[in-house]
Backbone and ligand atoms as CSV (ligand in chain L), in Angstrom:
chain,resi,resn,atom,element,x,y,z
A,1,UNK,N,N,15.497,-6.467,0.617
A,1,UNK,CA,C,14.620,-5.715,1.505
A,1,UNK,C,C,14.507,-6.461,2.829
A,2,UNK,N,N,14.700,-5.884,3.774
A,2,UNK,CA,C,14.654,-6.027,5.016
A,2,UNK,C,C,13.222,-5.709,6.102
A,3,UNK,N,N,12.801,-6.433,6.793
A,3,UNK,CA,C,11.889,-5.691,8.032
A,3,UNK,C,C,12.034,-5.787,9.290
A,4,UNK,N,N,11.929,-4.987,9.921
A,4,UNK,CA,C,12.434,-4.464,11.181
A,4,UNK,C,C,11.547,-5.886,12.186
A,5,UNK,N,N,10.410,-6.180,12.428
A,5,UNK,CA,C,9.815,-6.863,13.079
A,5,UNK,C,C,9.972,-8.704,12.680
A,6,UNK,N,N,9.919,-9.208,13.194
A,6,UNK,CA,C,10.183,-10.330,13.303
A,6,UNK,C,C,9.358,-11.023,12.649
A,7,UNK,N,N,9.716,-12.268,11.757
A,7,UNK,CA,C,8.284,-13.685,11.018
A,7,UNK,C,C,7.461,-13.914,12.297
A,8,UNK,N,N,8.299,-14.408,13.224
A,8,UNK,CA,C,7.554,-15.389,14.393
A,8,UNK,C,C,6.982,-14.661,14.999
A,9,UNK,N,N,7.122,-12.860,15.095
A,9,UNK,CA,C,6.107,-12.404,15.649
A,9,UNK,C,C,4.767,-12.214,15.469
A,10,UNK,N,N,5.415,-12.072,13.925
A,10,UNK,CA,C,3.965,-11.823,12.522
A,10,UNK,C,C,3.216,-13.080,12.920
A,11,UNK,N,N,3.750,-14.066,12.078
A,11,UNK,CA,C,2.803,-15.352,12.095
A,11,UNK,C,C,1.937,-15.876,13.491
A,12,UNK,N,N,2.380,-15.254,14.540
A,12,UNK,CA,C,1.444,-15.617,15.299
A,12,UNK,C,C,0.275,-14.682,15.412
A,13,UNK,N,N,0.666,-13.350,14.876
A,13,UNK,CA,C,-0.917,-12.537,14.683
A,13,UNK,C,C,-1.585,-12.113,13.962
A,14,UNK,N,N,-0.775,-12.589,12.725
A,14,UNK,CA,C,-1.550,-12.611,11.341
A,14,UNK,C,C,-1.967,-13.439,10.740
A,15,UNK,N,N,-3.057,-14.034,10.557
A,15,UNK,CA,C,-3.151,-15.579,9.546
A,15,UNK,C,C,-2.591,-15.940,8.802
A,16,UNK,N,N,-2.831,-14.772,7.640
A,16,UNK,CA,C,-1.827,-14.567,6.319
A,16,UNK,C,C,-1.427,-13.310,6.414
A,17,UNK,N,N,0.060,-14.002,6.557
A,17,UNK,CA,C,0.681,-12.143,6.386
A,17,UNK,C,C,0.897,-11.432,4.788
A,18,UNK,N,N,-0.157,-10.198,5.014
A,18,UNK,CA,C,0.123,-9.577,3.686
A,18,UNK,C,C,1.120,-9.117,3.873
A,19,UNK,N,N,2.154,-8.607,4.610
A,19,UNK,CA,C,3.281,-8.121,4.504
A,19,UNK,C,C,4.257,-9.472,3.321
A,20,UNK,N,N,4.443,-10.060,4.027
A,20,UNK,CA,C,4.903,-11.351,3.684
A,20,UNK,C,C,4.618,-11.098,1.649
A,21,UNK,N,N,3.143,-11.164,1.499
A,21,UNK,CA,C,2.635,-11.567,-0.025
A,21,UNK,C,C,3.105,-10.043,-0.429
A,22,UNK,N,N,3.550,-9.338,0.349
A,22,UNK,CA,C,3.696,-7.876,-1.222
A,22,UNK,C,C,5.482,-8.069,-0.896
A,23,UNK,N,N,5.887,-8.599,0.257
A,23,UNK,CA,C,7.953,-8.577,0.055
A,23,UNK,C,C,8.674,-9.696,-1.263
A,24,UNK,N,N,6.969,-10.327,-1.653
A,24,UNK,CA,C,7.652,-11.839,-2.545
A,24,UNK,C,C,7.758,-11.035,-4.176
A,25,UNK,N,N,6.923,-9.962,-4.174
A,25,UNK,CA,C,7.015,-9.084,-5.166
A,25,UNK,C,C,8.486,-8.131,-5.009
A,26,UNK,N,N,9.069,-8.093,-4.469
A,26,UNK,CA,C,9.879,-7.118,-4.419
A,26,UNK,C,C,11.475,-7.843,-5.028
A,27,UNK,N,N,12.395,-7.207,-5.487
A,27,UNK,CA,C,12.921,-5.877,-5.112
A,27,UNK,C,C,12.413,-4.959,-5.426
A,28,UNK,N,N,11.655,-3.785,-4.994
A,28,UNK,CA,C,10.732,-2.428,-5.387
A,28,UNK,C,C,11.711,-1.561,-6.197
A,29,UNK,N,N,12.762,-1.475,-5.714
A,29,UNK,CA,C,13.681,-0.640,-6.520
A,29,UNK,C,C,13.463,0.497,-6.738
A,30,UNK,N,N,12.671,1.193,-5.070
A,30,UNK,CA,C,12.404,2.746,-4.847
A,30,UNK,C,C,11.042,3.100,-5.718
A,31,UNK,N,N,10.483,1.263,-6.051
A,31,UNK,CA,C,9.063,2.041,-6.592
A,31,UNK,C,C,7.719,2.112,-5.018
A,32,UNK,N,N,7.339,2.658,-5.024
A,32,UNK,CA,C,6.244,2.856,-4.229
A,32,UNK,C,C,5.492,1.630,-3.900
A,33,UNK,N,N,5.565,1.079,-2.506
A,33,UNK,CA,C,4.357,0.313,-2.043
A,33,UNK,C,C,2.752,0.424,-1.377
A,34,UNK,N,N,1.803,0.151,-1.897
A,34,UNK,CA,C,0.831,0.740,-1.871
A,34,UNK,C,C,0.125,-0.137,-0.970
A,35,UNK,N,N,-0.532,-0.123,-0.084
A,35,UNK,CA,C,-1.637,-1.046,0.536
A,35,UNK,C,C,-2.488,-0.357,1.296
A,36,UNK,N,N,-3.735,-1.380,0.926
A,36,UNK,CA,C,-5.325,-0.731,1.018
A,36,UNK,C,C,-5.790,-2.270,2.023
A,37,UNK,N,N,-6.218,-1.507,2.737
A,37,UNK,CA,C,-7.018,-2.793,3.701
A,37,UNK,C,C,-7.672,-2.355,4.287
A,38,UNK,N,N,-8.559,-2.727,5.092
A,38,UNK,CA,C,-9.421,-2.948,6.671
A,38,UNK,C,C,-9.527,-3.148,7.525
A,39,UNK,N,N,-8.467,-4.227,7.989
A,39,UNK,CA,C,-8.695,-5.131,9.142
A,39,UNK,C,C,-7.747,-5.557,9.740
A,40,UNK,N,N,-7.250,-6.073,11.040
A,40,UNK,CA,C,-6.229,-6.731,11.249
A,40,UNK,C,C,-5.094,-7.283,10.529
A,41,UNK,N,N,-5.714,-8.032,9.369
A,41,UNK,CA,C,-4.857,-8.952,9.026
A,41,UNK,C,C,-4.086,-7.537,8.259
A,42,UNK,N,N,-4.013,-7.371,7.502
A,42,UNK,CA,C,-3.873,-5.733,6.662
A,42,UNK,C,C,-2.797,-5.363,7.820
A,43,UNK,N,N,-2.633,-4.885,9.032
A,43,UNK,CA,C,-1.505,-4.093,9.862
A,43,UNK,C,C,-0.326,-4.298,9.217
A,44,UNK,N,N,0.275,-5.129,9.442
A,44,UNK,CA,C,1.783,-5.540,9.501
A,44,UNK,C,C,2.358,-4.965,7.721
A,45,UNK,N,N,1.642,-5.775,6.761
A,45,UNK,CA,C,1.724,-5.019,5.393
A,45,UNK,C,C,1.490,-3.557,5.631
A,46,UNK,N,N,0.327,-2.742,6.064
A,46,UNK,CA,C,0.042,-1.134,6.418
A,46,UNK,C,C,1.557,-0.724,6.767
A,47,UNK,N,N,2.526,-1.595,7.839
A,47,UNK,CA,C,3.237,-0.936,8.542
A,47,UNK,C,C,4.778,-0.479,7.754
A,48,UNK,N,N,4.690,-1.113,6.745
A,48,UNK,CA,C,5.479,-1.119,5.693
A,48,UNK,C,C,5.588,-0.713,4.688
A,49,UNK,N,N,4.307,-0.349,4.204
A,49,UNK,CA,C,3.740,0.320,2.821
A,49,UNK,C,C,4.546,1.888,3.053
A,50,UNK,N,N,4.415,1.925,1.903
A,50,UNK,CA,C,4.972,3.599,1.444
A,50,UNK,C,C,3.594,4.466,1.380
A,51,UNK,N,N,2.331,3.682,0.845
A,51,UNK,CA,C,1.413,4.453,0.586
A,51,UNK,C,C,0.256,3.768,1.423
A,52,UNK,N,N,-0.399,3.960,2.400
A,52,UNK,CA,C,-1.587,2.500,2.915
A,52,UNK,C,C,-2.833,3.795,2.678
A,53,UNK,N,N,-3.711,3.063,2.536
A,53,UNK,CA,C,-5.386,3.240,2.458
A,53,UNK,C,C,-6.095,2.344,3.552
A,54,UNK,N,N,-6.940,3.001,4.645
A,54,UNK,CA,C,-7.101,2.523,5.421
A,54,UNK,C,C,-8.727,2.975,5.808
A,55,UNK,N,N,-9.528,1.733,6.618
A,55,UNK,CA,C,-10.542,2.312,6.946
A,55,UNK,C,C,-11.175,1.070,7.618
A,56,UNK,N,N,-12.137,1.191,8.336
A,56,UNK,CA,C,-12.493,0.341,9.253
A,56,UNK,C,C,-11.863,0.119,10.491
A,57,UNK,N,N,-11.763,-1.509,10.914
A,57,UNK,CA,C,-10.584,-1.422,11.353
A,57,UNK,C,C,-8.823,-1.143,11.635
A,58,UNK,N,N,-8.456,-1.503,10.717
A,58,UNK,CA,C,-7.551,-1.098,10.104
A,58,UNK,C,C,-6.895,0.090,10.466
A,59,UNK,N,N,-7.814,1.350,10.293
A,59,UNK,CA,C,-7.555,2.745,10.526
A,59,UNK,C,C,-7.584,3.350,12.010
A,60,UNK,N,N,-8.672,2.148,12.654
A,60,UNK,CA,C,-8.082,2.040,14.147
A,60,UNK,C,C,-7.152,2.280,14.540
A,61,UNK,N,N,-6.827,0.800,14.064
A,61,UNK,CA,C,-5.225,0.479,14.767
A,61,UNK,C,C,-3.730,1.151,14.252
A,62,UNK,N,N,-4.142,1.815,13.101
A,62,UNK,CA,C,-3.424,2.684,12.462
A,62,UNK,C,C,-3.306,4.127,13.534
A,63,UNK,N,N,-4.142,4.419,13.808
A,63,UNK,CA,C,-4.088,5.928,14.762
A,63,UNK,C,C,-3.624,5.293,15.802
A,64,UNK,N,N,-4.289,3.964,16.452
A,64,UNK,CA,C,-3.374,3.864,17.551
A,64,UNK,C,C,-2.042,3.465,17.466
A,65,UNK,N,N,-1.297,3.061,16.312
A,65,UNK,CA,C,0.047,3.259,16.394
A,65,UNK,C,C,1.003,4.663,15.701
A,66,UNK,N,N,0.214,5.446,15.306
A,66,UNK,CA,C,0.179,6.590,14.952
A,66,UNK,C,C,0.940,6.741,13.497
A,67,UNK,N,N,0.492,5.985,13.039
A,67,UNK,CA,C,0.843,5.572,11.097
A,67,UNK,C,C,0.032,6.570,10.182
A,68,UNK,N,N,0.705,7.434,9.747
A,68,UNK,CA,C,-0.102,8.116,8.588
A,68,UNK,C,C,-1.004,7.114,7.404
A,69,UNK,N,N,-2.516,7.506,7.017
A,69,UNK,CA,C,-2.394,6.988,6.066
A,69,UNK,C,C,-3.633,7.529,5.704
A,70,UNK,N,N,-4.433,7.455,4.527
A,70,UNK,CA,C,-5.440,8.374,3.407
A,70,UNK,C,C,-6.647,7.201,4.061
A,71,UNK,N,N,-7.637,7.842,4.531
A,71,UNK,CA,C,-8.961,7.182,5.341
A,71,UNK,C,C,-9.954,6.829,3.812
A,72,UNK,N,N,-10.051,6.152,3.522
A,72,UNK,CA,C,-11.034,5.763,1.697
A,72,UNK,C,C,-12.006,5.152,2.245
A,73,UNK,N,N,-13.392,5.522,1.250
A,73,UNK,CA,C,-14.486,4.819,1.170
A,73,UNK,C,C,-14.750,3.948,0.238
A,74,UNK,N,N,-14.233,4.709,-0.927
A,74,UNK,CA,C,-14.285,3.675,-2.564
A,74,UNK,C,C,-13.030,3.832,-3.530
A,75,UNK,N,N,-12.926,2.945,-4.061
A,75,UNK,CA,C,-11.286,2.792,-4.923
A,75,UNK,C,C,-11.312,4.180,-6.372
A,76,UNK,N,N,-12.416,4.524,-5.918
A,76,UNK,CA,C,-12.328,5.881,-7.206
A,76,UNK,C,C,-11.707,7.327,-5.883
A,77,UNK,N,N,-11.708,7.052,-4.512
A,77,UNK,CA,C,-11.165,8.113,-3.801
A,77,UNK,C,C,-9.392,7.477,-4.011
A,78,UNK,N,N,-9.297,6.658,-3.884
A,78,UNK,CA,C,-7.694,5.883,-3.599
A,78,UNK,C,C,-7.460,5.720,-5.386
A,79,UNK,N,N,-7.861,6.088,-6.381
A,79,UNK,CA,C,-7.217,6.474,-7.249
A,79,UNK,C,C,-6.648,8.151,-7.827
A,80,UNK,N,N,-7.966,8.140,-6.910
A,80,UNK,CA,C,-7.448,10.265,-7.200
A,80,UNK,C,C,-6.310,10.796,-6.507
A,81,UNK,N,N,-6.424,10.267,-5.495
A,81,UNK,CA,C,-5.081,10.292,-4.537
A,81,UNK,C,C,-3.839,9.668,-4.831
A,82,UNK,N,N,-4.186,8.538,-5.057
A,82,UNK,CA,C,-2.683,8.087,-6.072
A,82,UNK,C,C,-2.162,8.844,-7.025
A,83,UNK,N,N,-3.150,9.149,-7.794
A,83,UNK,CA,C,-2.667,10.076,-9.010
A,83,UNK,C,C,-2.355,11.189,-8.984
A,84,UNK,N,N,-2.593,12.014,-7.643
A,84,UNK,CA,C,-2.067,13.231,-7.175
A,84,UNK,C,C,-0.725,13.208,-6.545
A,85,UNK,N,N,-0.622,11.851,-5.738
A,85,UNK,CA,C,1.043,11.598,-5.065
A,85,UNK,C,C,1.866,11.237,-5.645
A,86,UNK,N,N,1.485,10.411,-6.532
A,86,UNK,CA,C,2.687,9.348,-7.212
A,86,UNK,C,C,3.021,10.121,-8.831
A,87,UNK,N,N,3.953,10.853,-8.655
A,87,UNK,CA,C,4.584,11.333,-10.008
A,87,UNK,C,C,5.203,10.364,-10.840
A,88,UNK,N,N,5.074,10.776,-11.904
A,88,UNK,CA,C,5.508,9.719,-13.267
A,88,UNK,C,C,7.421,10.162,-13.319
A,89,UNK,N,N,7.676,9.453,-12.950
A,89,UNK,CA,C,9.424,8.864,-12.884
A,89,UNK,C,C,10.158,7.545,-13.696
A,90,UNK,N,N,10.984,7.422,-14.278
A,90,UNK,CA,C,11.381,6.678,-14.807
A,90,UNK,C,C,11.251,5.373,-13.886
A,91,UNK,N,N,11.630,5.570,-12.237
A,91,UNK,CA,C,11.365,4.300,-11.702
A,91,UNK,C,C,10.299,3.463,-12.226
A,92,UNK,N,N,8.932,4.596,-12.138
A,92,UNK,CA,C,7.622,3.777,-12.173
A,92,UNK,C,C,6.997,3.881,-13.549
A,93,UNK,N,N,7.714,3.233,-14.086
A,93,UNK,CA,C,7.011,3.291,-15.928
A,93,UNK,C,C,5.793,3.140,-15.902
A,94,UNK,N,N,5.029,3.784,-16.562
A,94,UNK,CA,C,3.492,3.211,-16.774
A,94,UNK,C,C,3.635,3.072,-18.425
A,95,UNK,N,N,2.638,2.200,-18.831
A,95,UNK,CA,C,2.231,1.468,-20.097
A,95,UNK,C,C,1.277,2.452,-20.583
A,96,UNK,N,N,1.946,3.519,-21.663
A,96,UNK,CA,C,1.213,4.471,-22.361
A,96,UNK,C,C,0.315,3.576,-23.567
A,97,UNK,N,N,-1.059,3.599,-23.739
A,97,UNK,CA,C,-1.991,3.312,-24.762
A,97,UNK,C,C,-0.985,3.675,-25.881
A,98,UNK,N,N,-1.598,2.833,-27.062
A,98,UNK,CA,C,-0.451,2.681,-28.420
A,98,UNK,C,C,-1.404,3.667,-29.249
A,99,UNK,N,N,-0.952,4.612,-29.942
A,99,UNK,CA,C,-2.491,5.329,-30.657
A,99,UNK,C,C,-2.746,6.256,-30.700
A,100,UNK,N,N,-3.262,6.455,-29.240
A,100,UNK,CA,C,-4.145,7.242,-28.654
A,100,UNK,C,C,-3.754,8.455,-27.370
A,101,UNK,N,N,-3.962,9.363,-27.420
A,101,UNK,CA,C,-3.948,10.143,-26.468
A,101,UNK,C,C,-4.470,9.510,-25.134
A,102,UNK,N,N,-4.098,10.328,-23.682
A,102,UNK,CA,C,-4.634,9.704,-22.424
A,102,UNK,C,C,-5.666,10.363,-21.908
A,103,UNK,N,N,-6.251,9.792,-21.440
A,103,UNK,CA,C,-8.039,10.566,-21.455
A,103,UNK,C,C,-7.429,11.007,-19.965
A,104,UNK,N,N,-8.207,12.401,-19.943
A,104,UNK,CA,C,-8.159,13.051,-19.008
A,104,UNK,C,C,-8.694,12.816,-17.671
A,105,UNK,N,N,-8.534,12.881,-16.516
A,105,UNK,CA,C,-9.634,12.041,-15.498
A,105,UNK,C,C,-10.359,12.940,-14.688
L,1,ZN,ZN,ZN,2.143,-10.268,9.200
């Protein structure tokens, strides 16, 4: 995986680049990247994500670079929404309960 913008640009305006902490997870292998933030530091990861959740600042600077992304107040709105976008695909296995049926949400 590749990014278009530069380390040395990042590191000088991000403290910690979350971009940086979600590429050490990767190869994604066409699974969906998700990021939820607030604030500055949050951009550069936002700018990369497949899926961002945004609000505060964050969502600022998001309109002003004109980045789509789902405006959240609480992680029960950014799960309903996940679960409406992100279809169940072999890419993205989820860990079915052993047993039991899946409770409805
Ligand atoms: Zn960065």
């Amino acid at each position: 995986m590749s990014f278009p913008s530069s380390e040395a640009e990042c590191r000088s305006t991000c403290g910690l680049c979350k971009r940086e902490a979600i590429a050490a997870h990767g190869p994604f292998n066409g699974r969906l990247v998700v990021h939820i933030g607030d604030g500055y530091s949050d951009l550069c990861a936002a700018r990369q994500a497949d899926i961002v959740f945004a609000r505060a600042d964050l969502a600022r600077f998001l309109d002003k670079e004109g980045i789509t992304y789902h405006a959240f107040e609480d992680f029960f709105e950014v799960i309903r929404v996940l679960d409406a976008e992100t279809p169940e695909t072999p890419e993205t296995p989820r860990r079915e309960p052993t047993g039991g049926g899946r409770q409805a949400g």
